[in-house]
C-alpha positions as CSV (number, residue, x, y, z in Angstrom):
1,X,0.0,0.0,0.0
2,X,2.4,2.4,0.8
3,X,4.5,2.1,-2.8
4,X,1.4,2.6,-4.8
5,X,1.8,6.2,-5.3
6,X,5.0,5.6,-6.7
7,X,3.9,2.6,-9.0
8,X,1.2,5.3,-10.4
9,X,3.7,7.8,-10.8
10,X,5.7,5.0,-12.8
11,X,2.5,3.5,-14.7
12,X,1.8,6.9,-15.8
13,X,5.1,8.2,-17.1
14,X,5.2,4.9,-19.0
15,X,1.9,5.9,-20.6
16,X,2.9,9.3,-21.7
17,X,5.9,7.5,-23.2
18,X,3.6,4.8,-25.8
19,X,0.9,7.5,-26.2
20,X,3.5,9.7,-27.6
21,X,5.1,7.2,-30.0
22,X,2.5,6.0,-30.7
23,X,1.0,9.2,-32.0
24,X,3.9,10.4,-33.8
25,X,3.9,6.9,-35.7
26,X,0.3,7.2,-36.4
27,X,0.7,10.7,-37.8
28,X,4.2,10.7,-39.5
29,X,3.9,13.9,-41.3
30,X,2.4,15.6,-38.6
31,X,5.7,18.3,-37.5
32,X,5.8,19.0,-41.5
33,X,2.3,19.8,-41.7
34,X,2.8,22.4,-38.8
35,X,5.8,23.9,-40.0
36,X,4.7,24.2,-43.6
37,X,1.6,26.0,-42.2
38,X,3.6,28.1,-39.8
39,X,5.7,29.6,-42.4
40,X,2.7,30.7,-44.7
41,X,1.0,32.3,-41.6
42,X,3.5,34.4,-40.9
43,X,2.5,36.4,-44.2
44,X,-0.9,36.9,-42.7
45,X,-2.3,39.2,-40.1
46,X,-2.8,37.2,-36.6
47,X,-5.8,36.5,-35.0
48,X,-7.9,36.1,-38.5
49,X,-10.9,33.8,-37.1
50,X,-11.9,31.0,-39.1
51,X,-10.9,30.0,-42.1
52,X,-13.7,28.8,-45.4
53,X,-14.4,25.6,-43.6
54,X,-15.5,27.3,-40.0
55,X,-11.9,25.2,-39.0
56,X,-9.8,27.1,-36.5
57,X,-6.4,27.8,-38.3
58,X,-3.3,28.1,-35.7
59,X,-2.0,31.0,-36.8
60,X,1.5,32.7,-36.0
61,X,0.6,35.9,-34.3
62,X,4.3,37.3,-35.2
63,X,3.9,39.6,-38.7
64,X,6.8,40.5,-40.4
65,X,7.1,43.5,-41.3
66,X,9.0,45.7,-44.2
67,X,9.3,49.3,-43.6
68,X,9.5,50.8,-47.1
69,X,11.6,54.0,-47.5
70,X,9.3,56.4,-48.1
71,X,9.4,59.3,-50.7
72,X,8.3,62.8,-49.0
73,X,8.0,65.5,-51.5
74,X,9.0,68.5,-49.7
75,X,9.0,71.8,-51.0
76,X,11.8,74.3,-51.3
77,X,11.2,77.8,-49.4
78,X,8.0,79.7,-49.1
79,X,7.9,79.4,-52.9
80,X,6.7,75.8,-52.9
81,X,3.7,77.4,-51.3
82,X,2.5,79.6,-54.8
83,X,0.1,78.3,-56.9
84,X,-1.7,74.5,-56.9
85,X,-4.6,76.5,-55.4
86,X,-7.8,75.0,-54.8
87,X,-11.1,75.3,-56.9
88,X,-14.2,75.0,-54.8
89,X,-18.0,75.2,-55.5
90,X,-19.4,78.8,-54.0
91,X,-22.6,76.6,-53.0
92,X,-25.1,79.6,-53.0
93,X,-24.1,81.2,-56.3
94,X,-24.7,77.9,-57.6
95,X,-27.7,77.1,-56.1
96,X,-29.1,80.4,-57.1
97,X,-28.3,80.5,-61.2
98,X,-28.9,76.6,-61.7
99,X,-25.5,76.9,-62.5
100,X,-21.8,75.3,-61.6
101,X,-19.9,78.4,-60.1
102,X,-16.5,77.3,-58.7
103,X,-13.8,79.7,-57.2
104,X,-10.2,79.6,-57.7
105,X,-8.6,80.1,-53.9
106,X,-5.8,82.5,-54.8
107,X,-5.9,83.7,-51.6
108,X,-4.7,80.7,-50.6
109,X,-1.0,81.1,-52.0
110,X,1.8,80.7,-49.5
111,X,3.9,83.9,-50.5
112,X,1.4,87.6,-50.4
113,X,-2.0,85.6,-50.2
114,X,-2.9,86.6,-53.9
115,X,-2.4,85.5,-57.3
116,X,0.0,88.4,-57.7
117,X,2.2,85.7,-56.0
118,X,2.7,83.9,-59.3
119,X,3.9,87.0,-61.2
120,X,6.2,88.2,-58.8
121,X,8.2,84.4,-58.7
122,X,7.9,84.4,-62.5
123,X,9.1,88.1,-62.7
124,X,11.9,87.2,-60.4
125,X,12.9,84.3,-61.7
126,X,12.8,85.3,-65.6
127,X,14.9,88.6,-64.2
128,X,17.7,85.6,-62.2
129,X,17.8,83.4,-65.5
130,X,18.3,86.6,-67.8
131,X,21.1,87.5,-65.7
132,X,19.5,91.5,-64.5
133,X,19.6,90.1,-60.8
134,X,22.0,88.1,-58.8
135,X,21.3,87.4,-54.8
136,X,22.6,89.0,-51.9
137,X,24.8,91.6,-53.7
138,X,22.4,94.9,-52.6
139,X,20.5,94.4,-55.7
140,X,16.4,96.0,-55.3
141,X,13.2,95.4,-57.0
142,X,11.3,98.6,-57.6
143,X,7.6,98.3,-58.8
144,X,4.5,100.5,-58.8
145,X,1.9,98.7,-57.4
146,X,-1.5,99.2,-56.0
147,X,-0.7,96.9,-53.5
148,X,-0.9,93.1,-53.9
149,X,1.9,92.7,-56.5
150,X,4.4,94.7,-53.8
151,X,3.3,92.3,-51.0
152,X,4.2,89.6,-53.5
153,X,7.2,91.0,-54.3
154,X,8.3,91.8,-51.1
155,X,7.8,88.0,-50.4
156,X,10.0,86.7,-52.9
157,X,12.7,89.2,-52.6
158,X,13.1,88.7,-48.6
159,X,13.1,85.2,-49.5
160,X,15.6,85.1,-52.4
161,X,18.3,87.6,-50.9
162,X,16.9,90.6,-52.5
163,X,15.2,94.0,-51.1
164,X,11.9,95.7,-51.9
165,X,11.4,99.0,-53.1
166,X,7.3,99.7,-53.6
167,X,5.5,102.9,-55.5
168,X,1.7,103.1,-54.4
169,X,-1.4,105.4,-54.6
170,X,-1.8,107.1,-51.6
171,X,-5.3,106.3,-51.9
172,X,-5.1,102.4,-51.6
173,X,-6.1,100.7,-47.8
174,X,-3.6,101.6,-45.7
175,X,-3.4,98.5,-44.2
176,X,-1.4,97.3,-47.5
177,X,1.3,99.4,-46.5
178,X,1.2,98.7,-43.6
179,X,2.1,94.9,-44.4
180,X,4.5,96.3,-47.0
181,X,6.5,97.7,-43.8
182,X,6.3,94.7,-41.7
183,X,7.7,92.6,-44.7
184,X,10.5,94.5,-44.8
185,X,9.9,97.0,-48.2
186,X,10.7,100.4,-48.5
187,X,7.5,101.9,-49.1
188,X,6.7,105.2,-50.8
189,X,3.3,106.5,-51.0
190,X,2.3,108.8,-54.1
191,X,-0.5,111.1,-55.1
192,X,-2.9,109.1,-57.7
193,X,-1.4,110.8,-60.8
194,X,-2.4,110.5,-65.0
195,X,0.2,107.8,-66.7
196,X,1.4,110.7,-68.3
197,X,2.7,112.1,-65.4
198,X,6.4,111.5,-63.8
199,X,4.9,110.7,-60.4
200,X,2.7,108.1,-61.5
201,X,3.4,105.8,-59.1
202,X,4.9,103.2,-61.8
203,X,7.0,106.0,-63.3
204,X,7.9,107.2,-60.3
205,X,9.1,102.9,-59.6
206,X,10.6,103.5,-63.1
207,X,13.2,106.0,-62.6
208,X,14.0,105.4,-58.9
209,X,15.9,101.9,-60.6
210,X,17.5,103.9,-63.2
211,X,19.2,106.1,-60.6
212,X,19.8,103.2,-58.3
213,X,21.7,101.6,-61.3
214,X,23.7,104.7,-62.1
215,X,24.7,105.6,-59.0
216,X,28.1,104.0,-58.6
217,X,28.1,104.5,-54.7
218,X,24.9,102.3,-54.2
219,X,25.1,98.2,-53.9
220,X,24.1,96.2,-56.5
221,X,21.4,97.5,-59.4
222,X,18.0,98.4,-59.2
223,X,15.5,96.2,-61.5
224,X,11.7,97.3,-62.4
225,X,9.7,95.0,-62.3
226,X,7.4,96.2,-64.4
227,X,4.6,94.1,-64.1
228,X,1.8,95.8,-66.4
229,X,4.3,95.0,-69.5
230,X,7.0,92.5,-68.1
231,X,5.3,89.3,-70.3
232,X,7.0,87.4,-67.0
233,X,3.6,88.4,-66.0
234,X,0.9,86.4,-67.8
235,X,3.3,83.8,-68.6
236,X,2.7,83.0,-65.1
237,X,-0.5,82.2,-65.6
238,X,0.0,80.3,-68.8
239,X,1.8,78.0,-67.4
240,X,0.5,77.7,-64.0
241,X,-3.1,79.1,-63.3
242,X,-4.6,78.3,-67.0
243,X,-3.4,74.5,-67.0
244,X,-4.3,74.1,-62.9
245,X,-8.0,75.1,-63.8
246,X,-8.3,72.9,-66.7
247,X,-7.2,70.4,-64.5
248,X,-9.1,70.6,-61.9
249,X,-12.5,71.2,-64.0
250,X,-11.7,67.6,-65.7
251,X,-11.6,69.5,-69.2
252,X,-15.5,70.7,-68.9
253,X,-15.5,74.6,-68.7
254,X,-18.2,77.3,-70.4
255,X,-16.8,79.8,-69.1
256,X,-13.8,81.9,-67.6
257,X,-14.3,85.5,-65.4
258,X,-11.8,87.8,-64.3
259,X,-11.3,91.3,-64.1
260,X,-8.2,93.2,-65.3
261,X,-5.3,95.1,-63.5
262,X,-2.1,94.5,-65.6
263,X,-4.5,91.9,-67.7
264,X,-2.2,89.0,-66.6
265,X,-4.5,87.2,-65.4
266,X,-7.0,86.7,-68.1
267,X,-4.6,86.8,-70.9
268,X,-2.4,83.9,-69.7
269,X,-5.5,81.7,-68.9
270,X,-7.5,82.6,-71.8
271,X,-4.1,81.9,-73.6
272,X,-4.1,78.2,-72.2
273,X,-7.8,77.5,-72.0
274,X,-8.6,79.0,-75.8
275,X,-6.8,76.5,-77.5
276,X,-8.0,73.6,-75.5
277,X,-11.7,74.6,-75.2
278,X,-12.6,76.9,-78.1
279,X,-16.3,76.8,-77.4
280,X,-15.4,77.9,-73.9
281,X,-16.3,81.8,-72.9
282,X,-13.8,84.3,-71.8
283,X,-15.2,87.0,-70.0
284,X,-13.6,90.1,-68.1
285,X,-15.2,91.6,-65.5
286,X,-14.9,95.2,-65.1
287,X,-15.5,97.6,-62.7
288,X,-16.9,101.2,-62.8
289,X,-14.7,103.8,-64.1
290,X,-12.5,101.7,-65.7
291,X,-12.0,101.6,-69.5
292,X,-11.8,98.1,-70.3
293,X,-15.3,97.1,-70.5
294,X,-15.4,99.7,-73.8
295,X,-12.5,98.3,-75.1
296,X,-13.6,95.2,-74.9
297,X,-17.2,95.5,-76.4
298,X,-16.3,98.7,-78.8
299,X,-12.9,98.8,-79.3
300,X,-12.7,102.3,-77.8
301,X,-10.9,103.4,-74.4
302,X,-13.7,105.5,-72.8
303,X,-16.0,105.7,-69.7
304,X,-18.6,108.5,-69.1
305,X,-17.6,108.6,-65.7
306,X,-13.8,109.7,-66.6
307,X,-15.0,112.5,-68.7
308,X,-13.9,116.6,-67.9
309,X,-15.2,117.4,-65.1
310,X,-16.9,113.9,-63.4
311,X,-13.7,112.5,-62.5
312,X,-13.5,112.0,-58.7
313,X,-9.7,110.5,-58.8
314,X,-6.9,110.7,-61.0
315,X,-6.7,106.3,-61.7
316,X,-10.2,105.1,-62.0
317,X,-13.2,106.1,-60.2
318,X,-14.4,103.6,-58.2
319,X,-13.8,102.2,-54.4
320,X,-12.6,98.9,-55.9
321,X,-8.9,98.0,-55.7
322,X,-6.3,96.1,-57.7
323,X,-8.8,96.0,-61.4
324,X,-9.9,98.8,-64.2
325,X,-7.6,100.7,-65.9
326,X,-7.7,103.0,-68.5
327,X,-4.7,102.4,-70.5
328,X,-3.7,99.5,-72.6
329,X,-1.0,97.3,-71.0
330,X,1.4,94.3,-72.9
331,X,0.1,92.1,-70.9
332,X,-3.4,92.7,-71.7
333,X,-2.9,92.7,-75.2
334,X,-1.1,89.3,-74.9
335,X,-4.8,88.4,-74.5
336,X,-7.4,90.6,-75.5
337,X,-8.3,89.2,-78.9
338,X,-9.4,85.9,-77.0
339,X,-11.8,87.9,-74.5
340,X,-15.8,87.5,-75.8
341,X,-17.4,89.3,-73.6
342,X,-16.8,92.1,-70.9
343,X,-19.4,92.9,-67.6
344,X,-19.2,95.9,-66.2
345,X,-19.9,96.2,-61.9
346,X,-20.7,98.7,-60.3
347,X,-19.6,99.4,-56.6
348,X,-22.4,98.9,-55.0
349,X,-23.1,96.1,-56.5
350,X,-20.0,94.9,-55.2
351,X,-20.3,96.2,-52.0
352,X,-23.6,93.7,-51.8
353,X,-22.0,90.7,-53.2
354,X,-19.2,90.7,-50.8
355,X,-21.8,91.1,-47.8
356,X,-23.8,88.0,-49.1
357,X,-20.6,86.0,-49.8
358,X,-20.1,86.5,-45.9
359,X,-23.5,86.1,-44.9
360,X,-24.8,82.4,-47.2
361,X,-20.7,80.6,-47.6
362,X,-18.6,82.0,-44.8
363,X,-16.4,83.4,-47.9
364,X,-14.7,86.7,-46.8
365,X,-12.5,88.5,-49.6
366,X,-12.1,91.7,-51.4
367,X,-13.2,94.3,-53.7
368,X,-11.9,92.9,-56.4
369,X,-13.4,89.0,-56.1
370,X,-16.5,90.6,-55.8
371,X,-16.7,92.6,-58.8
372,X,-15.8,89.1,-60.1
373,X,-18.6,87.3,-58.7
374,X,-21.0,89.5,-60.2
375,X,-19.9,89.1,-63.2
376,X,-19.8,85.1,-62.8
377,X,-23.3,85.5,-62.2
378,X,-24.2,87.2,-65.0
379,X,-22.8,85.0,-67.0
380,X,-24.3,82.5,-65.5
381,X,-27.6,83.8,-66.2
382,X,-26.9,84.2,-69.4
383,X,-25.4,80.8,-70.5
384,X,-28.2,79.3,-68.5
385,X,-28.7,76.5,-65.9
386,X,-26.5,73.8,-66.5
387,X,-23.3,75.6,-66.9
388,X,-19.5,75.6,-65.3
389,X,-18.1,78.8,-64.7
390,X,-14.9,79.2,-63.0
391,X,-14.0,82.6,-61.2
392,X,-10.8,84.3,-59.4
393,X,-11.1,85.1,-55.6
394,X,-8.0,87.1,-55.2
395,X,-7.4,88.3,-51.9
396,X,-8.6,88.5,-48.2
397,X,-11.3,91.1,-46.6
398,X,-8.0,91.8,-44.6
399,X,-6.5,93.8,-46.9
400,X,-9.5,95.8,-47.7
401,X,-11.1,96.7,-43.7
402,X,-9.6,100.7,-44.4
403,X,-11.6,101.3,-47.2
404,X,-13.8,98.8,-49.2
405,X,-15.3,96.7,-46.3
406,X,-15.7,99.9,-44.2
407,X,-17.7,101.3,-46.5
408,X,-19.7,97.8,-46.9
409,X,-20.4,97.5,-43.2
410,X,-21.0,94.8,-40.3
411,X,-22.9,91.7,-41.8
412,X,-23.9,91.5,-37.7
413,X,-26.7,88.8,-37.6
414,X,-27.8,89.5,-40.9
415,X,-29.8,85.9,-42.6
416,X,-32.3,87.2,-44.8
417,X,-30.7,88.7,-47.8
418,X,-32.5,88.2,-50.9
419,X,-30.1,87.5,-53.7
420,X,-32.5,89.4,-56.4
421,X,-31.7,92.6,-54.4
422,X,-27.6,91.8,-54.7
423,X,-27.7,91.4,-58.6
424,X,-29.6,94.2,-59.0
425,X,-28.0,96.9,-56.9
426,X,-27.7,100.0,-59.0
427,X,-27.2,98.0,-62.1
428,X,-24.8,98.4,-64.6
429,X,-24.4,98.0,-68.4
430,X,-24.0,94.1,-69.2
């Protein structure tokens, strides 16, 4: 009795022995099996349930895994951050025409928050490869600008070892010189003045390089950038704005609206767009005061507004910035014979159309993508429901809090616009 624990121990060690082989004999190919399926599930991700047969798989809950080197496409410098702009749906300009009205952000570029951006790297870099400017020797960009292009500029040239040197009506927001300062420009504020006269602010940007080049006690040159007839300028938009939108639109586009400062704008893009979509309308949008809407439809340069005696400022009367012109710029011309049609806005209609932009899509920009929308719209209307019709926001209210959007007001709680009201405020020639 008392060695029976041990003779169980010894009975049961013996069994574990025969049950063994005898297992392994029964099932020869048993440790290939496993190892065959261990290999393959190391391929798959553990804990995978049941296989076809509702059989429990053993699976090997170790994954192997390959880390890839991974390609990061990082950009060079606040350049990288001009142009590729997005192209959005305004959803209540759409909603009211029946129509496709789509925006394109250029607000959004990385550089001076407008599409002046693209001319002033195209401006700069045409000047580098031509050999007129070389970095960090003292050389200076002069330009006469109403604003936008010198932010631009100001931009690039911090960013690519040059300086700034910026002409501007003294009538334009003051907050744009403002920003011209803080960006590290040298800012000189001018009376509005006829083209004809040497203080034009672009004549006055004009000979302030030419004595900066002559004057052999100054660093480096001075360049003008010149960008109503520097063809740098709606290059730019050949090549980069044009082919972005007819990217982005899939190839389906009726129309195009812009308005006109140097013209770079709508000349580069009708110059890309023309070729590829010939049925597709170029329109320009034109604000009051300005010439461009008579040059367009009659081939004269005239508006009854800038006649003796009704002119209330020496550039174009109206409270919009950075559009209308009365003279005919290079870069215009690079595009004018592909323009069909031409809108003209008045400022109270734009004035409207940038209150209900805040109030109905949350969409806060300036005088100049306002005009612009009006004149989508009309064209809308006109084309009918159906169509796609792609527009240029420009810039940010920010820039335009002095002047246009004091003028336009609080939008407070304000809900119940009516958008027959906006389209038809003080109405002008279509």
């Amino acid at each position: 009795m008392e060695n029976r624990p041990k003779l169980y121990a010894t009975a049961a060690f013996a069994a574990g022995i025969l049950i063994a082989l005898g297992f392994k004999d029964f099932y020869p190919d048993l440790e290939s099996r496993f190892r065959r399926r261990h290999t393959a599930n190391k391929t798959t991700i553990a804990g995978t349930g049941l296989n076809e047969g509702n059989h429990i798989n053993l699976e090997d809950h170790e994954k192997n895994v390959v880390v890839e080197e991974t390609v990061v496409d990082v950009g060079e410098g606040i350049e990288a951050c001009i142009g590729n702009t997005p192209l959005f749906k305004i959803k209540s300009l759409s909603e009211e025409t029946g129509c496709e009205i789509f925006g394109k952000a250029e607000f959004l570029n990385g550089g001076g928050g407008s599409p002046k951006d693209r001319v002033a790297l195209s401006i700069v870099n045409t000047a580098e490869e031509q050999g007129f400017l070389k970095p960090y020797t003292g050389d200076t960009i002069y330009e006469g600008t109403v604003g936008s292009t010198g932010i631009s500029l100001a931009t690039i040239c911090r960013a690519r070892g040059y300086l700034a040197y910026i002409c501007m009506p003294s009538d334009q927001a003051t907050e744009k010189s403002d920003l011209l300062l803080k960006l590290g420009a040298i800012v000189e504020r001018v009376p509005p003045a006829p083209i004809v006269d040497p203080m034009h602010f672009v004549n006055r940007a004009r000979s302030l390089a030419a004595e900066h080049t002559a004057d052999p006690s100054r660093p480096g040159r001075g360049y003008f950038a010149n960008q109503f007839e520097n063809e740098a300028n709606w290059q730019a938009h050949y090549y980069g704005t044009g082919p972005e939108i007819f990217q982005q639109c899939g190839g389906k586009l009726d129309a195009f609206v812009a308005g006109a400062g140097t013209g770079g704008t709508i000349a580069g893009v009708a110059r890309y767009l023309k070729p590829k979509l010939p049925g597709v309308n170029i329109v320009l949008a034109d604000p009051q005061g300005s010439g461009l809407y008579n040059r367009i439809k009659y081939g004269v340069m005239f508006d009854t507004k800038e006649k003796e005696g009704t002119r209330r400022r020496s550039q174009v009367d109206t409270i919009v910035e950075g559009i209308g012109i009365n003279r005919v710029t290079a870069n215009l011309e690079a595009g004018r014979e592909l323009i069909d049609d031409a809108i003209k806005v008045e400022d109270e209609q734009a004035l409207a159309m940038a209150k209900w932009l805040v109030e109905k899509d949350g969409i806060f920009v300036g005088s100049s993508s306002a005009v612009n929308c009006i004149a989508a719209v009309r064209t809308a209307q006109k084309m009918g429901p159906g169509s796609r019709i792609v527009t240029i926001l420009c810039d940010s209210g920010t820039r335009h809090i002095s002047k246009f959007w004091s003028k336009a007001g609080n939008i407070g709680g304000k809900t119940d616009s009516q958008f027959k009201d906006i389209i038809n405020s003080q109405t002008g020639a279509s």
